[in-house]
DONUVEX-750181 format. One record per atom (N, C-alpha, C): residue number from 1; residue in three letters; atom name; x, y, z. Coordinates in steps of 0.05 Angstrom, whole numbers, padded with zeros to 5 digits. Each point is the difference from the previous one (the first is absolute). Layout:
// DONUVEX-750181
@seq NUM&type ALA&atom CA&xx X&yy Y&zz Z
...
***
This chain:
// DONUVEX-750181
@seq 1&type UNK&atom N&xx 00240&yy 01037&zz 00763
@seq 1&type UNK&atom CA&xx 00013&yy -00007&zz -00025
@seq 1&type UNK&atom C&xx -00017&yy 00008&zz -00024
@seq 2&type UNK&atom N&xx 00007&yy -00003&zz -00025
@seq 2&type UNK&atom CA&xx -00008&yy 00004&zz -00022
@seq 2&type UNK&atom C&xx -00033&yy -00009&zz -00005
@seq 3&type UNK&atom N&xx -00006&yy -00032&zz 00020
@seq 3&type UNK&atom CA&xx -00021&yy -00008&zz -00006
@seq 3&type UNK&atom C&xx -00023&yy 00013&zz 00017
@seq 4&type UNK&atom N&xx 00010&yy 00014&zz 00023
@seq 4&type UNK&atom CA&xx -00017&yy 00014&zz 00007
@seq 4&type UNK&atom C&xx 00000&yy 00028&zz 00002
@seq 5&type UNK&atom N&xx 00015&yy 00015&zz -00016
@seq 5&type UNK&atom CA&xx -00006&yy 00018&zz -00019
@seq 5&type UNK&atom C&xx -00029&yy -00006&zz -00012
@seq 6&type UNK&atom N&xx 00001&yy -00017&zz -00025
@seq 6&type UNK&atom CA&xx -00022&yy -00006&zz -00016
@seq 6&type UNK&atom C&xx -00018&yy -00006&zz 00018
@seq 7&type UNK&atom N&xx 00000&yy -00013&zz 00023
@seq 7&type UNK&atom CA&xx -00024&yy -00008&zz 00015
@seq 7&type UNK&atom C&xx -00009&yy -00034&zz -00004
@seq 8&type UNK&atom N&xx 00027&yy -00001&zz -00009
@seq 8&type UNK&atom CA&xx -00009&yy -00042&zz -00013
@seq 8&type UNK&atom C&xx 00024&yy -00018&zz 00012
@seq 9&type UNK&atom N&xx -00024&yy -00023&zz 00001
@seq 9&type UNK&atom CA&xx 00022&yy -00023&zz 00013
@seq 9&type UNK&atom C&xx 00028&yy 00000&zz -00021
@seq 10&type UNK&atom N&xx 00020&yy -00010&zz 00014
@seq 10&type UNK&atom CA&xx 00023&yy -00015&zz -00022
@seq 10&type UNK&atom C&xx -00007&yy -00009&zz -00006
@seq 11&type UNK&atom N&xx -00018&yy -00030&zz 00001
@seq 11&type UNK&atom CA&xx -00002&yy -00020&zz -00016
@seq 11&type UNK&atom C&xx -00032&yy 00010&zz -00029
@seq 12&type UNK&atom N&xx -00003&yy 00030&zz 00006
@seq 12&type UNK&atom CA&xx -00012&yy 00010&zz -00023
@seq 12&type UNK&atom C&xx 00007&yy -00021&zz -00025
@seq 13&type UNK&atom N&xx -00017&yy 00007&zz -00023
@seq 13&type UNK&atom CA&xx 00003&yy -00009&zz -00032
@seq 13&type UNK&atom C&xx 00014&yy 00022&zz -00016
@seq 14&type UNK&atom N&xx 00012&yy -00003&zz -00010
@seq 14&type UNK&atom CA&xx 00014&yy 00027&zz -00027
@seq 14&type UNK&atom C&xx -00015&yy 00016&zz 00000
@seq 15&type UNK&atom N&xx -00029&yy -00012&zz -00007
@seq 15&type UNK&atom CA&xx -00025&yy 00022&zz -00008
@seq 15&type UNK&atom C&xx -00005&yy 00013&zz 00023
@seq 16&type UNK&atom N&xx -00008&yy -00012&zz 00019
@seq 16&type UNK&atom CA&xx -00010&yy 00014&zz 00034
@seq 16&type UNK&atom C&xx 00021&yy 00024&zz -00004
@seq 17&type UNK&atom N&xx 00033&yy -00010&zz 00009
@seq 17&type UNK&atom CA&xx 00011&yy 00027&zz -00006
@seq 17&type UNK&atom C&xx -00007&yy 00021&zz -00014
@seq 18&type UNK&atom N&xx 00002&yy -00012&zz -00032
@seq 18&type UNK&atom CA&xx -00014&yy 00026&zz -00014
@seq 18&type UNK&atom C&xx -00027&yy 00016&zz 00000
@seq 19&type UNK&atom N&xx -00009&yy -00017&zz 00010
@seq 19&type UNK&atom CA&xx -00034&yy 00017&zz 00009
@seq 19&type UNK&atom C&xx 00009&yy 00015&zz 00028
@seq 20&type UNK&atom N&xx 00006&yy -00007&zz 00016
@seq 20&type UNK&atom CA&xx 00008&yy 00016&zz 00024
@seq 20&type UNK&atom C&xx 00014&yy 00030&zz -00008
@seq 21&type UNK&atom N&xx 00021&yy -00011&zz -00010
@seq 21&type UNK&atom CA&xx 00018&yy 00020&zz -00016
@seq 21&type UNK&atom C&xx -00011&yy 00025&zz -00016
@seq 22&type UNK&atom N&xx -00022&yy 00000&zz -00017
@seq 22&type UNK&atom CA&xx -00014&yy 00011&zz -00014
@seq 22&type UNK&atom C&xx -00027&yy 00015&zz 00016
@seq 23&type UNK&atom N&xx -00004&yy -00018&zz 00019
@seq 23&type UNK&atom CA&xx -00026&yy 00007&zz 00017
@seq 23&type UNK&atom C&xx 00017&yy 00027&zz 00020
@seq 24&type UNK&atom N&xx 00015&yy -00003&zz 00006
@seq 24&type UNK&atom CA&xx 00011&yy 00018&zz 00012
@seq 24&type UNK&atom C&xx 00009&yy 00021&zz -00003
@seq 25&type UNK&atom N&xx 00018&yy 00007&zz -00030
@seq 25&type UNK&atom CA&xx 00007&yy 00016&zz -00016
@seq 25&type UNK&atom C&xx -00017&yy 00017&zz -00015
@seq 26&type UNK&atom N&xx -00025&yy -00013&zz -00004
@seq 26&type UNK&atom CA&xx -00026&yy 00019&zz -00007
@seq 26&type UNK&atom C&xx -00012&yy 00016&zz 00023
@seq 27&type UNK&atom N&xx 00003&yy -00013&zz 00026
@seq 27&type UNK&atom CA&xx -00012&yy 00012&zz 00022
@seq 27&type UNK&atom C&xx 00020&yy 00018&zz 00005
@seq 28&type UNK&atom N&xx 00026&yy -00002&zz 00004
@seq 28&type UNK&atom CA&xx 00011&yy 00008&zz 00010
@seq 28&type UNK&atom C&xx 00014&yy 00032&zz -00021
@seq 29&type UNK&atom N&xx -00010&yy 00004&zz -00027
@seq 29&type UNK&atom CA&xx 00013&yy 00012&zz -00015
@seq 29&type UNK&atom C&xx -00001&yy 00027&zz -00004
@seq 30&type UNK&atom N&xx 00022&yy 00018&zz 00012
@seq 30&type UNK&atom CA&xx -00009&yy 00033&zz -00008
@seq 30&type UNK&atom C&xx -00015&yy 00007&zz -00015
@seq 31&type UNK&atom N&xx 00000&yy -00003&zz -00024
@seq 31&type UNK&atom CA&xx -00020&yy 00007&zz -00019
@seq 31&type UNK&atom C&xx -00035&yy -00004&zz 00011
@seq 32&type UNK&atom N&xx 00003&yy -00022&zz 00007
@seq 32&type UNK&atom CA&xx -00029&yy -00012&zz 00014
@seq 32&type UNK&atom C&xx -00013&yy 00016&zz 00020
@seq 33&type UNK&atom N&xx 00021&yy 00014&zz 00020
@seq 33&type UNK&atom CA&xx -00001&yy 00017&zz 00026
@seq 33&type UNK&atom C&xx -00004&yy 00024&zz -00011
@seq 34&type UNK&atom N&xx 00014&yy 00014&zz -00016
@seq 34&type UNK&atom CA&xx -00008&yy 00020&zz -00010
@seq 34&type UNK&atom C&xx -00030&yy 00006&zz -00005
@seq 35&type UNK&atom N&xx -00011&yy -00023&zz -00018
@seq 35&type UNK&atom CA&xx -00022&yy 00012&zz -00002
@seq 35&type UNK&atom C&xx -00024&yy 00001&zz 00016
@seq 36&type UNK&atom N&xx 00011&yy -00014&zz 00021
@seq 36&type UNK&atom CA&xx -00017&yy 00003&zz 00021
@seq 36&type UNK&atom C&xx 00008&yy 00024&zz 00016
@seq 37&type UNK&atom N&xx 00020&yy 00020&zz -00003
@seq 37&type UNK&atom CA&xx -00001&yy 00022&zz 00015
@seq 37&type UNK&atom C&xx 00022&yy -00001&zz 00026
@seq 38&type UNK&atom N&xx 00018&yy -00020&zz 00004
@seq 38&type UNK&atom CA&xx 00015&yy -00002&zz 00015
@seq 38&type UNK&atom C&xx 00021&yy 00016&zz 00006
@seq 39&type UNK&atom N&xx 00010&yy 00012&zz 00019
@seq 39&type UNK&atom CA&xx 00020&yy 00019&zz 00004
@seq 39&type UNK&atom C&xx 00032&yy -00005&zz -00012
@seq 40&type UNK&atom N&xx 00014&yy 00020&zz 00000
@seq 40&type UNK&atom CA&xx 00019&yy -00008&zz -00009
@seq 40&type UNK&atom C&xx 00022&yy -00016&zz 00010
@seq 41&type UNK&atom N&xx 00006&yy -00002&zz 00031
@seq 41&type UNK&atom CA&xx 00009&yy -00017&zz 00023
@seq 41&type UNK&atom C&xx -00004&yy -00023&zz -00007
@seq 42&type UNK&atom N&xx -00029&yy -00003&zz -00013
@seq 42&type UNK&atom CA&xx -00009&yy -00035&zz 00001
@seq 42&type UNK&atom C&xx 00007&yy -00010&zz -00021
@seq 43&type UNK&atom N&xx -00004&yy 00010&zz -00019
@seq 43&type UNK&atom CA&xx 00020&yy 00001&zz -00029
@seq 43&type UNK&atom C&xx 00033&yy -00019&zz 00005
@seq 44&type UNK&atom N&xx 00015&yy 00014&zz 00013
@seq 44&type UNK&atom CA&xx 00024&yy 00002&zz 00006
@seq 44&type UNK&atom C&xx 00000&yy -00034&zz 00017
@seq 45&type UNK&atom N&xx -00015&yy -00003&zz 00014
@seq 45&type UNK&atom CA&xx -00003&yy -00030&zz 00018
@seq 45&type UNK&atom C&xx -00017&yy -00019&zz -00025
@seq 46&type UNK&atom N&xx -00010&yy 00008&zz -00015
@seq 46&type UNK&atom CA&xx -00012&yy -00023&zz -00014
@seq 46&type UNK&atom C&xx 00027&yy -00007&zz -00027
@seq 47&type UNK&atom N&xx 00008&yy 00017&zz -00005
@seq 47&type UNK&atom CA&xx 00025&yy -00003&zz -00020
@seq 47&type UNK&atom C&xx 00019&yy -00017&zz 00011
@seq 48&type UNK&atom N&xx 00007&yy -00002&zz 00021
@seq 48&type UNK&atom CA&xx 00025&yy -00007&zz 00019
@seq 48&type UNK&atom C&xx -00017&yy -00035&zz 00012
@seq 49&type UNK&atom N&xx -00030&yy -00001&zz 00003
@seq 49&type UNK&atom CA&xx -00012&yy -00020&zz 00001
@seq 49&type UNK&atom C&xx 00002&yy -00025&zz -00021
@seq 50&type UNK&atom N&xx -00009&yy 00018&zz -00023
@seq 50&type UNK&atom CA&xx -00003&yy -00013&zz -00033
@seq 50&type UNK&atom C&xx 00034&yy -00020&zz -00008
@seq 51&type UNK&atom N&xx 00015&yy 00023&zz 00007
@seq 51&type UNK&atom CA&xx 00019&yy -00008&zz -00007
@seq 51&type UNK&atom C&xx 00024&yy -00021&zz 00028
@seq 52&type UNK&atom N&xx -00010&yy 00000&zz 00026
@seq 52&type UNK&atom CA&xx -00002&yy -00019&zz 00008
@seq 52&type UNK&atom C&xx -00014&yy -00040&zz -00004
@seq 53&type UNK&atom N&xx -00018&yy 00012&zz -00011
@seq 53&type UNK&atom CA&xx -00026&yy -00018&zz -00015
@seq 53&type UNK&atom C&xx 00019&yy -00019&zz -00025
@seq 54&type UNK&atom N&xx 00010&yy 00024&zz -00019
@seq 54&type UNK&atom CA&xx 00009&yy -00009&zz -00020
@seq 54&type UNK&atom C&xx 00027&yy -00017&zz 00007
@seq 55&type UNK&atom N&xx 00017&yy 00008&zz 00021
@seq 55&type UNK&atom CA&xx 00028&yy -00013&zz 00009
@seq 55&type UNK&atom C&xx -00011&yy -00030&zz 00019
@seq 56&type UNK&atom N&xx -00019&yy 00003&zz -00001
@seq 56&type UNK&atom CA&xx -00014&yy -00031&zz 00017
@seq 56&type UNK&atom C&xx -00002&yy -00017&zz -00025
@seq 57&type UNK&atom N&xx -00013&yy 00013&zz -00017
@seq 57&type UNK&atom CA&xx -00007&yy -00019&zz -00023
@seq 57&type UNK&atom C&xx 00028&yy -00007&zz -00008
@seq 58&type UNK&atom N&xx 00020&yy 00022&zz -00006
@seq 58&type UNK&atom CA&xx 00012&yy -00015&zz -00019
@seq 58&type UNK&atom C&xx 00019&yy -00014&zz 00009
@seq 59&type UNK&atom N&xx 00005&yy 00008&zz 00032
@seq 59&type UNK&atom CA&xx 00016&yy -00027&zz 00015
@seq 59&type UNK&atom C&xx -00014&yy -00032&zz -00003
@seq 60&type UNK&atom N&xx -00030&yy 00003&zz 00008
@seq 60&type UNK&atom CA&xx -00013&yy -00028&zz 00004
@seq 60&type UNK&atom C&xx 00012&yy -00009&zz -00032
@seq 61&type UNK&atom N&xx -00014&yy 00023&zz -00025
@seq 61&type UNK&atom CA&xx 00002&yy -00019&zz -00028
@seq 61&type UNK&atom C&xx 00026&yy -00012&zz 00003
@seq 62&type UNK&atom N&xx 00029&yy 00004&zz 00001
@seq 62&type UNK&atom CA&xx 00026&yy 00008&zz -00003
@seq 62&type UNK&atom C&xx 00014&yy -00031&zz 00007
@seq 63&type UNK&atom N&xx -00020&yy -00010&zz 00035
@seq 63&type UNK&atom CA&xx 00010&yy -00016&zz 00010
@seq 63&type UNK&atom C&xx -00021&yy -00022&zz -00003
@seq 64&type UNK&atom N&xx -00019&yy 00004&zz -00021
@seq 64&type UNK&atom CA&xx -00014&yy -00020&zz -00013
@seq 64&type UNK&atom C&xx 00010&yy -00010&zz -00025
@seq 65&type UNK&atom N&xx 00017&yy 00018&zz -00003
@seq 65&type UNK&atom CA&xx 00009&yy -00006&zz -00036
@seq 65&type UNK&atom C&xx 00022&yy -00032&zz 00008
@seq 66&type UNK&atom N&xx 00005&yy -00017&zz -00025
@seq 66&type UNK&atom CA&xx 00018&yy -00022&zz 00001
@seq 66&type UNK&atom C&xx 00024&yy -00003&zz -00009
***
């Protein structure tokens, strides 16, 4: 599910999400890979990752909201 996407319990804090969320999206971010020299294949899996990443977050936020 979404929460382990991020790598965090459900019963996470708002914030935990967002630090997860962020911690991941910096690791995880083309731009980031690039300049480390990464091929272009990996490129293609870290975009499709990121943006996995981002559809976790904004389900968890979505079904946090009141």
């Amino acid at each position: 599910g979404a929460y382990a996407v991020l790598g965090i319990s459900a019963d996470a804090s708002d914030a935990e999400v967002k630090k997860a969320y962020r911690r991941l999206m910096s690791q995880n971010h083309p731009d980031k890979l690039v300049d480390k020299g990464l091929p272009e294949s990996m490129m293609t899996i870290a975009k499709e990752k990121t943006q996995k990443i981002r559809k976790a977050y904004e389900t968890i936020r979505d079904s946090r909201k009141k």
